[in-house]
N, C-alpha and C positions, 0 to 999 in steps of 0.2 A: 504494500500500500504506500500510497506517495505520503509525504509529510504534507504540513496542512499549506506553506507556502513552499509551491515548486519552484527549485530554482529555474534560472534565465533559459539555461541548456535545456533544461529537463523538459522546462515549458515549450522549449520550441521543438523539439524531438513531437509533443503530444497534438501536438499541433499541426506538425507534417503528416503524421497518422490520421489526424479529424480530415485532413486537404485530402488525403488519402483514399477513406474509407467514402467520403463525400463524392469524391471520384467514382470511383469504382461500384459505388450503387447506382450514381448515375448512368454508368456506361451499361451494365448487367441489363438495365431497364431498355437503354437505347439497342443494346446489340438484340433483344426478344423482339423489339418492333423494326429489324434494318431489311431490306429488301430479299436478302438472303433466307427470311422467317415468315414470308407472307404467306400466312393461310391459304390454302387453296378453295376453301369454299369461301372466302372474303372475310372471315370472322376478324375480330380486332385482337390484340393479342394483349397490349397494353402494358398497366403497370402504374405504378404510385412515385415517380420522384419529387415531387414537392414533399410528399407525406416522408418520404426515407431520409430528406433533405433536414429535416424538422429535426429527427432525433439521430441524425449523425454523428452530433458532438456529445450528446448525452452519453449514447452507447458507447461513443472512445472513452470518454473521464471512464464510464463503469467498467469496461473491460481489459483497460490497461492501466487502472490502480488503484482498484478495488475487488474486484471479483477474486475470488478462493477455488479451487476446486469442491468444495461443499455445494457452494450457493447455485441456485437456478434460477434462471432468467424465460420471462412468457413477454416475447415481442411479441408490439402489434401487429397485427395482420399486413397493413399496410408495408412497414419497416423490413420485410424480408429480406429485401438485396443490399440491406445493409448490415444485418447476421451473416451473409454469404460473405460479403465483402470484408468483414474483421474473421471470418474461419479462413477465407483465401491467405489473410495479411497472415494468421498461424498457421498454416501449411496444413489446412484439414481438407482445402479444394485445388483441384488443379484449374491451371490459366486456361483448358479447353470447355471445360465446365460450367464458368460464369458464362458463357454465350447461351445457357441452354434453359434462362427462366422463361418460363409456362411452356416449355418445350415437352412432347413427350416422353416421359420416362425422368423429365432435367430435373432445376428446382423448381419448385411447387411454387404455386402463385402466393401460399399464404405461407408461413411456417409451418413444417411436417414433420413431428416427430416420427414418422409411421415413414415417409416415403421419401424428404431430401437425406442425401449422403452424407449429409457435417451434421455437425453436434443442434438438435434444437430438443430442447427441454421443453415445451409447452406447444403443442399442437393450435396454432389460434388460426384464426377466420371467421370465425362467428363471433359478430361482435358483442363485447360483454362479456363472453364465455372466458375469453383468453386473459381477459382482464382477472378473475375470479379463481382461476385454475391456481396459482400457486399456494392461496387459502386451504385449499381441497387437499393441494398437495403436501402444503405444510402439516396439516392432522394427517394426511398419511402417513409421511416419514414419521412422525411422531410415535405413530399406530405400530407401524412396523418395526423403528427402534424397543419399543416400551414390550409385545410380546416374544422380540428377540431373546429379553433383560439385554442390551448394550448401552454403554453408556448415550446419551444424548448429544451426538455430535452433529450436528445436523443443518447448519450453513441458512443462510440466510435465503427469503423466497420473493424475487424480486417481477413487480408488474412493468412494463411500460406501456403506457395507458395512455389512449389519444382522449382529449376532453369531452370532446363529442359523445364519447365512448360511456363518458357516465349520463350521459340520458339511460341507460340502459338498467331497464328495473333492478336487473341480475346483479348488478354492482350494488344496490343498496341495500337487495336482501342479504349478500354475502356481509356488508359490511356491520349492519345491524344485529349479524347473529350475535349471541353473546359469547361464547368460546372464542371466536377470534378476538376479542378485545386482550386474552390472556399470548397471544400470540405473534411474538415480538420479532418473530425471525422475518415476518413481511414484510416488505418497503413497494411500498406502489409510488412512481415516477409518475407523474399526471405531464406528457406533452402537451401544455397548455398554450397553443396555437390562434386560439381563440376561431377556426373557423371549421366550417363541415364539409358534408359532401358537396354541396350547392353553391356555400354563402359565407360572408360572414356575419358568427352568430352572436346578434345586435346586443344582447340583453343577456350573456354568460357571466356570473360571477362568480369571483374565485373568493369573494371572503363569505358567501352564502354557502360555496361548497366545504370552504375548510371549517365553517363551523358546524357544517354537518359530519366531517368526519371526527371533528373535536367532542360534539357529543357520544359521537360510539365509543371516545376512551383512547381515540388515536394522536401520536402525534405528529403536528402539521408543522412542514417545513416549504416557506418559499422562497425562491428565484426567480427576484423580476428584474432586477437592473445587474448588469456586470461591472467588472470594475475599471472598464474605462467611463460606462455613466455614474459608478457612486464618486469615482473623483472627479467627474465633470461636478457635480451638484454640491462639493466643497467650496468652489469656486465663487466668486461675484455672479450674484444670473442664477448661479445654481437650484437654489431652491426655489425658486418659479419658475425653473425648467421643469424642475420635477411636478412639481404642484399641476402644469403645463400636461403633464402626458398619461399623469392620473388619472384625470378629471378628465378627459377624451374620450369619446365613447368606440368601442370596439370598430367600427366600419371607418370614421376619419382616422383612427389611428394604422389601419389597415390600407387606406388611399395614400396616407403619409409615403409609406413602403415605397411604392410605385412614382416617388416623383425625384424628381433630379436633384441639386445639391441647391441651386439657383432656387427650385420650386420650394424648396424648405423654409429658405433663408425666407421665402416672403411667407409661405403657410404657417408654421410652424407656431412664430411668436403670439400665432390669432389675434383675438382681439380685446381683451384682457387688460387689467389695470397694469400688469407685469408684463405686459409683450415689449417696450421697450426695452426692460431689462434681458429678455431672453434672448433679441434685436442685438444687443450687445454682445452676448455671450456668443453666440453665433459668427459677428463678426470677428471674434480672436482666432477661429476655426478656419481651417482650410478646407476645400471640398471634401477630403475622402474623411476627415473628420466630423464633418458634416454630417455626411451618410451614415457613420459610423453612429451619430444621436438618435438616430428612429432605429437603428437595428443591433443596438448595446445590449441584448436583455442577456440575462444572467442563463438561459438554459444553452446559448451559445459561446460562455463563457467556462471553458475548463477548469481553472481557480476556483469561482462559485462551485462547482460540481463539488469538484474533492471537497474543499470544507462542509458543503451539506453533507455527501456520506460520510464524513468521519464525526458526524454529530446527530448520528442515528441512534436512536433510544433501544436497546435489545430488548429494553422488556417490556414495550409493548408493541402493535405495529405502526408504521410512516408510510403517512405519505407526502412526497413534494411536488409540487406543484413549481414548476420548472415554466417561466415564460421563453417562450417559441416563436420564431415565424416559421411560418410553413414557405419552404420553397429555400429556405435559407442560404444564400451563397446560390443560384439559380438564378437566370433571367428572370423566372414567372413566381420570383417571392412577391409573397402578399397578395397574387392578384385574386378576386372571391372568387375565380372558375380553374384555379391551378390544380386542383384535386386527382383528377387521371389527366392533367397536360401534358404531351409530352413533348422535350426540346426537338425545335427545327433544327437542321443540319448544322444550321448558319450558329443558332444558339449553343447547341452540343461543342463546337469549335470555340465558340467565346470560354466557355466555360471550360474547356482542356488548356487554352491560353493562360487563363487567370490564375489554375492549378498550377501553372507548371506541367502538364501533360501532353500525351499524343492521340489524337483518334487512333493515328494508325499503330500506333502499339499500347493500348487501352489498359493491357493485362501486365503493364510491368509493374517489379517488384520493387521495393528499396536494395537501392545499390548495396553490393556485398561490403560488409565492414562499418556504414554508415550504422549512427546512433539510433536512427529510426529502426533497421533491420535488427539490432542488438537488442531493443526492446521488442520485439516482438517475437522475439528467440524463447526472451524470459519470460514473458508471458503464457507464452504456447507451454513454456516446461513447468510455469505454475496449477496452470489450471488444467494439466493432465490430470485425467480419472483414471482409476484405475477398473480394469475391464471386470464387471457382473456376470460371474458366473452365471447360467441355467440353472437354478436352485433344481432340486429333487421334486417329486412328482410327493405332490401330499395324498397320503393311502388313503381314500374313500373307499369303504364296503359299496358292493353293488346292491346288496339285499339283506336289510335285517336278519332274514328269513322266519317274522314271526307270521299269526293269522291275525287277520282285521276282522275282525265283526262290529256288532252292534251298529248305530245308526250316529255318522259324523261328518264332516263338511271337510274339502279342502282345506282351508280356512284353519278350520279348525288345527289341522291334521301338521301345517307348518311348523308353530312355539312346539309339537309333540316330537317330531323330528329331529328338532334342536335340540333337546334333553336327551332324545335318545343316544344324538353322535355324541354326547359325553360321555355315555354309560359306555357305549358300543366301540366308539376310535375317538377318543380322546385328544389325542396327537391331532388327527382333521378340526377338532371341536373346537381344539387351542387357535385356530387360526381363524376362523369364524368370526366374523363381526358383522353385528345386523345396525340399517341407519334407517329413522321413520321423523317423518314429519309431525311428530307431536301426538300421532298416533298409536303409540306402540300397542297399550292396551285394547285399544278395537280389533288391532291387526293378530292379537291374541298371542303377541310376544311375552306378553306378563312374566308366564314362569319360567323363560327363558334371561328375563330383564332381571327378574330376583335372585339368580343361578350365578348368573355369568359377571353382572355388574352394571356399571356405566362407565365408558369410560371417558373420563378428563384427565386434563394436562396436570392438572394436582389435586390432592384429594381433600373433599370436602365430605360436610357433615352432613349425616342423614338427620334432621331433625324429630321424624318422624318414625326412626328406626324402633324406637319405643310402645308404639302406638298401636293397639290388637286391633283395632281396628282399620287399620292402610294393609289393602292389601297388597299393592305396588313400592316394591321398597326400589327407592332411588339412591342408591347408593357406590357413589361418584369417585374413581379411580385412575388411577394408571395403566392399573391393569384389567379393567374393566374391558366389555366385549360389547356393548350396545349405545351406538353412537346415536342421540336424540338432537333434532333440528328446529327450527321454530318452522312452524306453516308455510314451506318455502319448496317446493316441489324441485325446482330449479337447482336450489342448494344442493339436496338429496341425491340429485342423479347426478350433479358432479363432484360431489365429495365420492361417489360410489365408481367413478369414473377414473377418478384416483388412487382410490385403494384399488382398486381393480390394477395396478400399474406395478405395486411394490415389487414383485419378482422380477420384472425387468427394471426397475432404476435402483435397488437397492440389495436383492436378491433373497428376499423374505416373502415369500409369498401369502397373500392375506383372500379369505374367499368370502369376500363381502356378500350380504343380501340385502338391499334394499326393499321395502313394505309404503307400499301407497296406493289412497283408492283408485282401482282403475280406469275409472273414467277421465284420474288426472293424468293418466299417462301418458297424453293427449297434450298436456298441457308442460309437462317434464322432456317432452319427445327433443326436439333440436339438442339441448344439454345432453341428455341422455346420449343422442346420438352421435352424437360430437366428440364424446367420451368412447365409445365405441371405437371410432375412428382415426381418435390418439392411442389406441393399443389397450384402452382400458377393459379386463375381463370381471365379469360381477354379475348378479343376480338381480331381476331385476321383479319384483311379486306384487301383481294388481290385485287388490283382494278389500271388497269382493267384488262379483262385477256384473254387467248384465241387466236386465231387466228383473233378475234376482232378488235385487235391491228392494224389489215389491214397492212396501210401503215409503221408500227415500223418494220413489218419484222420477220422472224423466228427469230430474235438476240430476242426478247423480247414476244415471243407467247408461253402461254404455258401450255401444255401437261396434264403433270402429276398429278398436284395439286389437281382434281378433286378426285382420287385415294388417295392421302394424306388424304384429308380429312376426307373418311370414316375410312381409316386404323389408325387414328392416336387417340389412349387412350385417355381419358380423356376430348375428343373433341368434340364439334355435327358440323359438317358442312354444308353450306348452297348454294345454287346457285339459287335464284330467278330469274324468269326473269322479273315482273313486279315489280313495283314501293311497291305495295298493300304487295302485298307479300314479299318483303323486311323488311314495315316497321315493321308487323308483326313478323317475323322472327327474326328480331333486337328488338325491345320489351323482344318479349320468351329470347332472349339472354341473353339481361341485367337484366334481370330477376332474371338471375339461376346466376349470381356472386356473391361474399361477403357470403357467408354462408354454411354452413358444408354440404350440400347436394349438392353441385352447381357443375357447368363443366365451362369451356372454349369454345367457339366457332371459327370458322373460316367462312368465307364470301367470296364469289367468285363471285366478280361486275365484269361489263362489264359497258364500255362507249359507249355504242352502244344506241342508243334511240330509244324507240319501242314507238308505238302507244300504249295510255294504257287504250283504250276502248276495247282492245283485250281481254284484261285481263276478264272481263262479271264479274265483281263484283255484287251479288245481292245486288239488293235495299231493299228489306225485311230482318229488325234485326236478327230474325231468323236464316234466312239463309243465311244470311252476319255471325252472329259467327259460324254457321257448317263452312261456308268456312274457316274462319280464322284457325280451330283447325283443318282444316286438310292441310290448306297449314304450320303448324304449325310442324306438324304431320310428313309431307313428301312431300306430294302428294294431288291433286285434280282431277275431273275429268271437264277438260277446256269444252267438248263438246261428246256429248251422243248421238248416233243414236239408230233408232230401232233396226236394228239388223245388228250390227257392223259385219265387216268380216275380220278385221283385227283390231290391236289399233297401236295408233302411240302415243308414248311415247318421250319427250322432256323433256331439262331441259335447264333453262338459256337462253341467246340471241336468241338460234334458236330457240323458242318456234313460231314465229312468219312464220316462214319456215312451221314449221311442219303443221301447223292451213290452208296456202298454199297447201301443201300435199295432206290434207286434203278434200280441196274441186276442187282441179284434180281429186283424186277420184271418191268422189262423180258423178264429171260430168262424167265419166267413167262405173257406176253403179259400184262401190266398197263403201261401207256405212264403214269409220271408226269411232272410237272412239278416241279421243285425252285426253290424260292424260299428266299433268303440274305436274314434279316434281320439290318439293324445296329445298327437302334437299336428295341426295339418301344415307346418313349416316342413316338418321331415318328410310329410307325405308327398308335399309336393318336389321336394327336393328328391326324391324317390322317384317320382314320375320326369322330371328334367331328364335324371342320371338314366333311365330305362333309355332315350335319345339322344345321349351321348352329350349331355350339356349338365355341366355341376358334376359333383361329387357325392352326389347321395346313395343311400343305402336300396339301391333297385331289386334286391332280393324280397326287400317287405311288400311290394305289389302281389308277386306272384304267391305270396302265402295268404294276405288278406284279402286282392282281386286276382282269382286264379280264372282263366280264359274258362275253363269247362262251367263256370258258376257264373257268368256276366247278362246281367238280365237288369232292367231298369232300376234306377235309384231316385230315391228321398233322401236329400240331405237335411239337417238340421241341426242349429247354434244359436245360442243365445246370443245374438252379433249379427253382423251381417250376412245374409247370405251366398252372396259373389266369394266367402273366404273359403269354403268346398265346392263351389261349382263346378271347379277341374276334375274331379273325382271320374264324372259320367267319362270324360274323356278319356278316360284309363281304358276302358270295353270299346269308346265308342258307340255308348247306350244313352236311350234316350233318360230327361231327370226332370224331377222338380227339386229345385232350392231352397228351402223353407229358412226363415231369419229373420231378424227384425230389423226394418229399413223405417223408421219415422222413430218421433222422440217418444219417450216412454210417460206411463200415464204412474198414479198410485193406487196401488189396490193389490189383493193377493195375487197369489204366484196364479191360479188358474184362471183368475178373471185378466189378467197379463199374457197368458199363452193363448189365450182366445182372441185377444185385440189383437195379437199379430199374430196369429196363425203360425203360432208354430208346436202348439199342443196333441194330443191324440186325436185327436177331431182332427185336423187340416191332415195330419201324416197320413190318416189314413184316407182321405179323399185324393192327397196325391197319390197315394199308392192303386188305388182302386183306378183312377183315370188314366193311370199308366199301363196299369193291367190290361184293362178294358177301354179304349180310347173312344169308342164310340158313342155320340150323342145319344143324353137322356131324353123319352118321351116319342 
């Protein structure tokens, strides 16, 4: 780390780096849009340098004298070719490689922890999310040192945050929760540019923001002037210069940017009882010092840098708020539409002039033996990591192997699970940590939350631990296993996003489940997804869900998520309806987490309790694991006639409908077949992999749709329809889809399967009109 005032040398070495790295974002940008990259269907290819322009000199102070090899950094989206361009300056990228942003296969348009070649810690692009993530990831690491027992070495979690970027609600709920206020290794950078994607934005304040972060417990550090304006305003003039630039509202101070040195000397001093004096001050100035007073702020001043970060508070979290221009050192600083501009030829040449650079050789490095090269030596050998083993694969049992009876839900069946892998694999249980929005008790974690703990960063009093009557003991650890959230769905699936990560950035593997009702999943989806997408592996349990909900009401029934599930990367999704097949399903889950071939799940419980001798579990080993591997799989076949004349396909709650269906038929003389799906993600990924597209398990078709038994189908889900309708496609037989497509009403579960038709009554009139297609009357 630099001392707090860098000498003369030191400071100009940091400085050829910031000319540098300002460079070389710039050009990464120019070389994805040069004639040589033009789309062939005409698409634009683009890029941010105004935006990389902004936090150039930030990211040099942080990354050559201050950053550790502990500490992780979540650049904004925007800012990408300017992390490419300080891993180029450490020798993580070669000079053929900057040519290749948003190229196929090159760097990624946004930061990629999953898919660019150099070091990015924080997967962002969606904005807010990236801003938020090293919160998540800070209780990870925490999560993951504390069931290690290693000591807490654990490096500091740093944001850089474009301003715009706190409109975004995700930032307020992260910052409001209360656990982060205990979490001092954060430092959130606020690029405070003052303008957006469009415009600039008239009415932003920085002392309305810093005392909303001052209320959550954080502390606020700014840079707004550097220190060629705080010595200007020592001066005669000075302090109504500054008084001067204050008092300015965001857009003339933004036009200021954009005018010449001449145009200053007359705007500048306004009209003011002190414009004479500034009139003055002005005249002691030369032109480039001139220019130098509308564009002195402190977040382009290296100096200001280092002293804010060596005046970070570790025990709580920062953030600074760093004044910016956007475009900084660029023709198109300041202008309100610079956002994706990008430099004319003519401009890209001005600005290799002004560097010191060449267009035509863009990619060179500092000369061999130069002070610039010598620091970047050191740096690259500071902030070596050393390389994350592939932890061990944590033992999950595939099957208890006990019997399920009596009558219980999903739902239910989860917190039972959880006590069981204590009893049963210990060793899996110790890794295990479940996170819920406030919910835990609904979600029927209870005995699981009183077993296991809660865990915090230090440990607090149960006040209530006394009390016969609570029967939720909250009782707050270290080494606690159940992480509680305030109301924040958002928070949930990326704090869950992050644990899901520990094995690959620390190599402690953690098999998170997250619990939320699922109609919010909906609502958690982009984070959630996002997290997926950053490598995150984890659990993800809607519960409960559906038009199930009965009495909650269309407000809380829900639809779609069935659909999510299959469509969503990186995911296998699951909707059991019995107990049996849950806990199997969950097993296979927690299975495939913590290690380099693994996915993320989703889970679609219902509180609904079904009789679970329906389920016909065989008694024979045997044929209890065929069944397990194929309710694993997808699919089963619940019940097998001689010679079916229809099938009646279910999944979830109504499975117990359909079995009803079933034998109306029967008494009818219509012989169906019943098929129990558990996951229709696998099923269809089963039917992909049968045509030679995906990776699914194509064997479970021809055990649950075997070609001698292909006769018309009823599907049916508490969800939408369109989520089995591929099924019929499996024979190429004709179907009905039964499902609920409109918002859900309140009332019991059977005056609810009658509204939408998807009860014994409608199954069987589709199965009958399939049978018999011919008009009644």
């Amino acid at each position: 780390m630099m001392t707090r005032e860098p000498g003369v040398r030191r400071l100009e070495t940091l400085q050829a780096i910031e000319r540098k790295v300002l460079w070389l974002s710039t050009a990464i940008i120019d070389a994805a849009n040069a004639a040589g990259r033009k789309d062939p269907d005409g698409l634009k290819v683009g890029g941010h340098q105004a935006s990389s322009a902004s936090l150039a000199t930030i990211m040099t102070a942080l990354w050559f004298t201050t950053l550790t090899s502990e500490d992780r950094v979540s650049v904004k989206p925007h800012a990408s070719p300017v992390l490419h361009a300080i891993n180029y300056l450490l020798g993580e990228l070669d000079a053929d490689q900057l040519g290749t942003l948003r190229a196929f296969k090159g760097l990624q348009s946004y930061p990629s922890r999953s898919k660019d070649p150099d070091t990015v810690d924080y997967s962002t692009g969606s904005v807010g999310i990236g801003a938020t993530a090293p919160v998540w990831g800070a209780i990870a690491r925490r999560y993951a040192a504390d069931i290690a027992g290693n000591p807490r070495s654990i490096g500091r979690q740093y944001s850089l945050v474009g301003d715009a970027e706190l409109d975004e609600g995700a930032v307020w709920e992260a910052v409001l929760d209360q656990t982060v206020s205990e979490l001092g290794e954060i430092v959130w950078i606020v690029d405070f540019n003052r303008q957006s994607l469009d415009r600039v934005v008239p009415n932003i304040s920085a002392t309305r923001l810093q005392a909303m972060f001052q209320a959550a417990g954080w502390q606020v550090l700014t840079l707004k002037y550097g220190s060629f304006l705080s010595a200007l305003f020592d001066s005669p003039g000075g302090g109504a210069l500054e008084q001067r630039i204050d008092e300015m509202s965001n857009p003339e101070y933004q036009r200021l940017l954009r005018c010449s040195a001449t145009q200053l000397r007359d705007r500048l001093p306004g009209d003011g009882p002190n414009a004479d004096d500034i009139r003055a001050l002005l005249a002691r100035l030369d032109d480039a010092e001139v220019m130098r007073v509308i564009r002195g702020l402190a977040g382009h001043d290296i100096p200001s840098l280092v002293t804010a970060f060596e005046e970070i508070d570790d025990t709580r979290p920062t953030v600074i708020f760093a004044y910016t221009i956007k475009g900084h050192g660029l023709p198109t600083a300041g202008h309100p539409q610079n956002h994706s501009a990008l430099l004319k030829p003519e401009q890209f040449a001005q600005v290799a002039a002004e560097l010191g650079e060449s267009v035509d050789d863009r990619w060179r490095r500092f000369d061999e033996g130069s002070d610039a090269a010598a620091l970047c030596s050191l740096v690259a050998e500071r902030l070596q990591r050393p390389i994350t083993a592939p932890p061990a694969r944590v033992d999950v049992p595939r099957d208890f192997g006990r019997g399920i009876g009596g009558h219980a839900s999903t739902q239910q069946a989860l917190g039972r699970l959880l006590l069981d892998l204590t009893r049963r694999a210990p060793e899996a249980a110790r890794r295990v940590v479940t996170v819920a929005p406030d919910v835990a008790s609904s979600t029927n974690l209870g005995g699981w939350v009183n077993k296991a703990g809660v865990w915090s960063p230090s440990e607090k009093r149960d006040w209530f631990a006394d009390d016969a009557e609570t029967i939720l003991h909250w009782d707050e650890r270290p080494t606690g296993q159940h992480i509680e959230l305030g109301i924040a769905e958002v928070n949930l699936v990326s704090l869950l996003g992050e644990l899901g990560t520990t094995w690959s950035r620390w190599g402690e593997p953690v098999l998170p489940i997250g619990t939320l009702y699922d109609p919010f999943v909906t609502r958690a989806l982009e984070p959630w997804s996002f997290g997926v997408y950053g490598g995150g592996q984890s659990i993800l349990v809607g519960t409960p869900s559906g038009v199930t909900l009965a009495a909650e009401g269309g407000a809380h029934q829900s639809i779609i998520t069935p659909s999510i599930g299959i469509e969503q990367p990186g995911v296998v999704s699951f909707e059991p309806a019995f107990v049996q097949d849950f806990e199997w399903c969950m097993l296979d889950a927690l299975s495939r987490l913590g290690r380099p071939d693994g996915s993320s799940s989703y889970f679609r419980l219902t509180s609904r309790v079904l009789d679970q001798s329906l389920a016909a579990v065989p008694v024979d080993p045997a044929a209890r694991e065929r069944r397990r591997r194929q309710a694993v799989a997808g699919a089963y076949a619940l019940r097998r006639v001689e010679r079916p004349a229809v099938t009646l396909v279910g999944m979830g709650a109504l499975v117990p409908e359909v079995l009803t269906a079933a034998d109306r038929l029967h008494e009818m003389g219509v012989a169906a077949d019943v098929v129990c799906v558990t996951s229709a993600d696998r099923l269809y990924r089963a039917v992909r992999a049968r045509s030679g597209h995906g990776d699914g398990d194509a064997s479970i078709i021809e055990q649950v749709f075997p070609a001698d038994r292909a006769t018309p189908v009823v599907t049916v889900l508490d969800g939408h329809p369109h989520t089995l309708a591929f099924i019929a496609g499996i024979r190429g037989v004709r179907s009905v889809n039964l499902g609920v497509t409109e918002f859900g009403q309140t009332g019991t579960l059977q005056e609810l399967y009658r509204l939408h038709g998807i009860g014994p009554d409608a199954q069987v009139a589709a199965a009958l009109d399939l049978v018999d297609p011919s008009p009644v009357g």
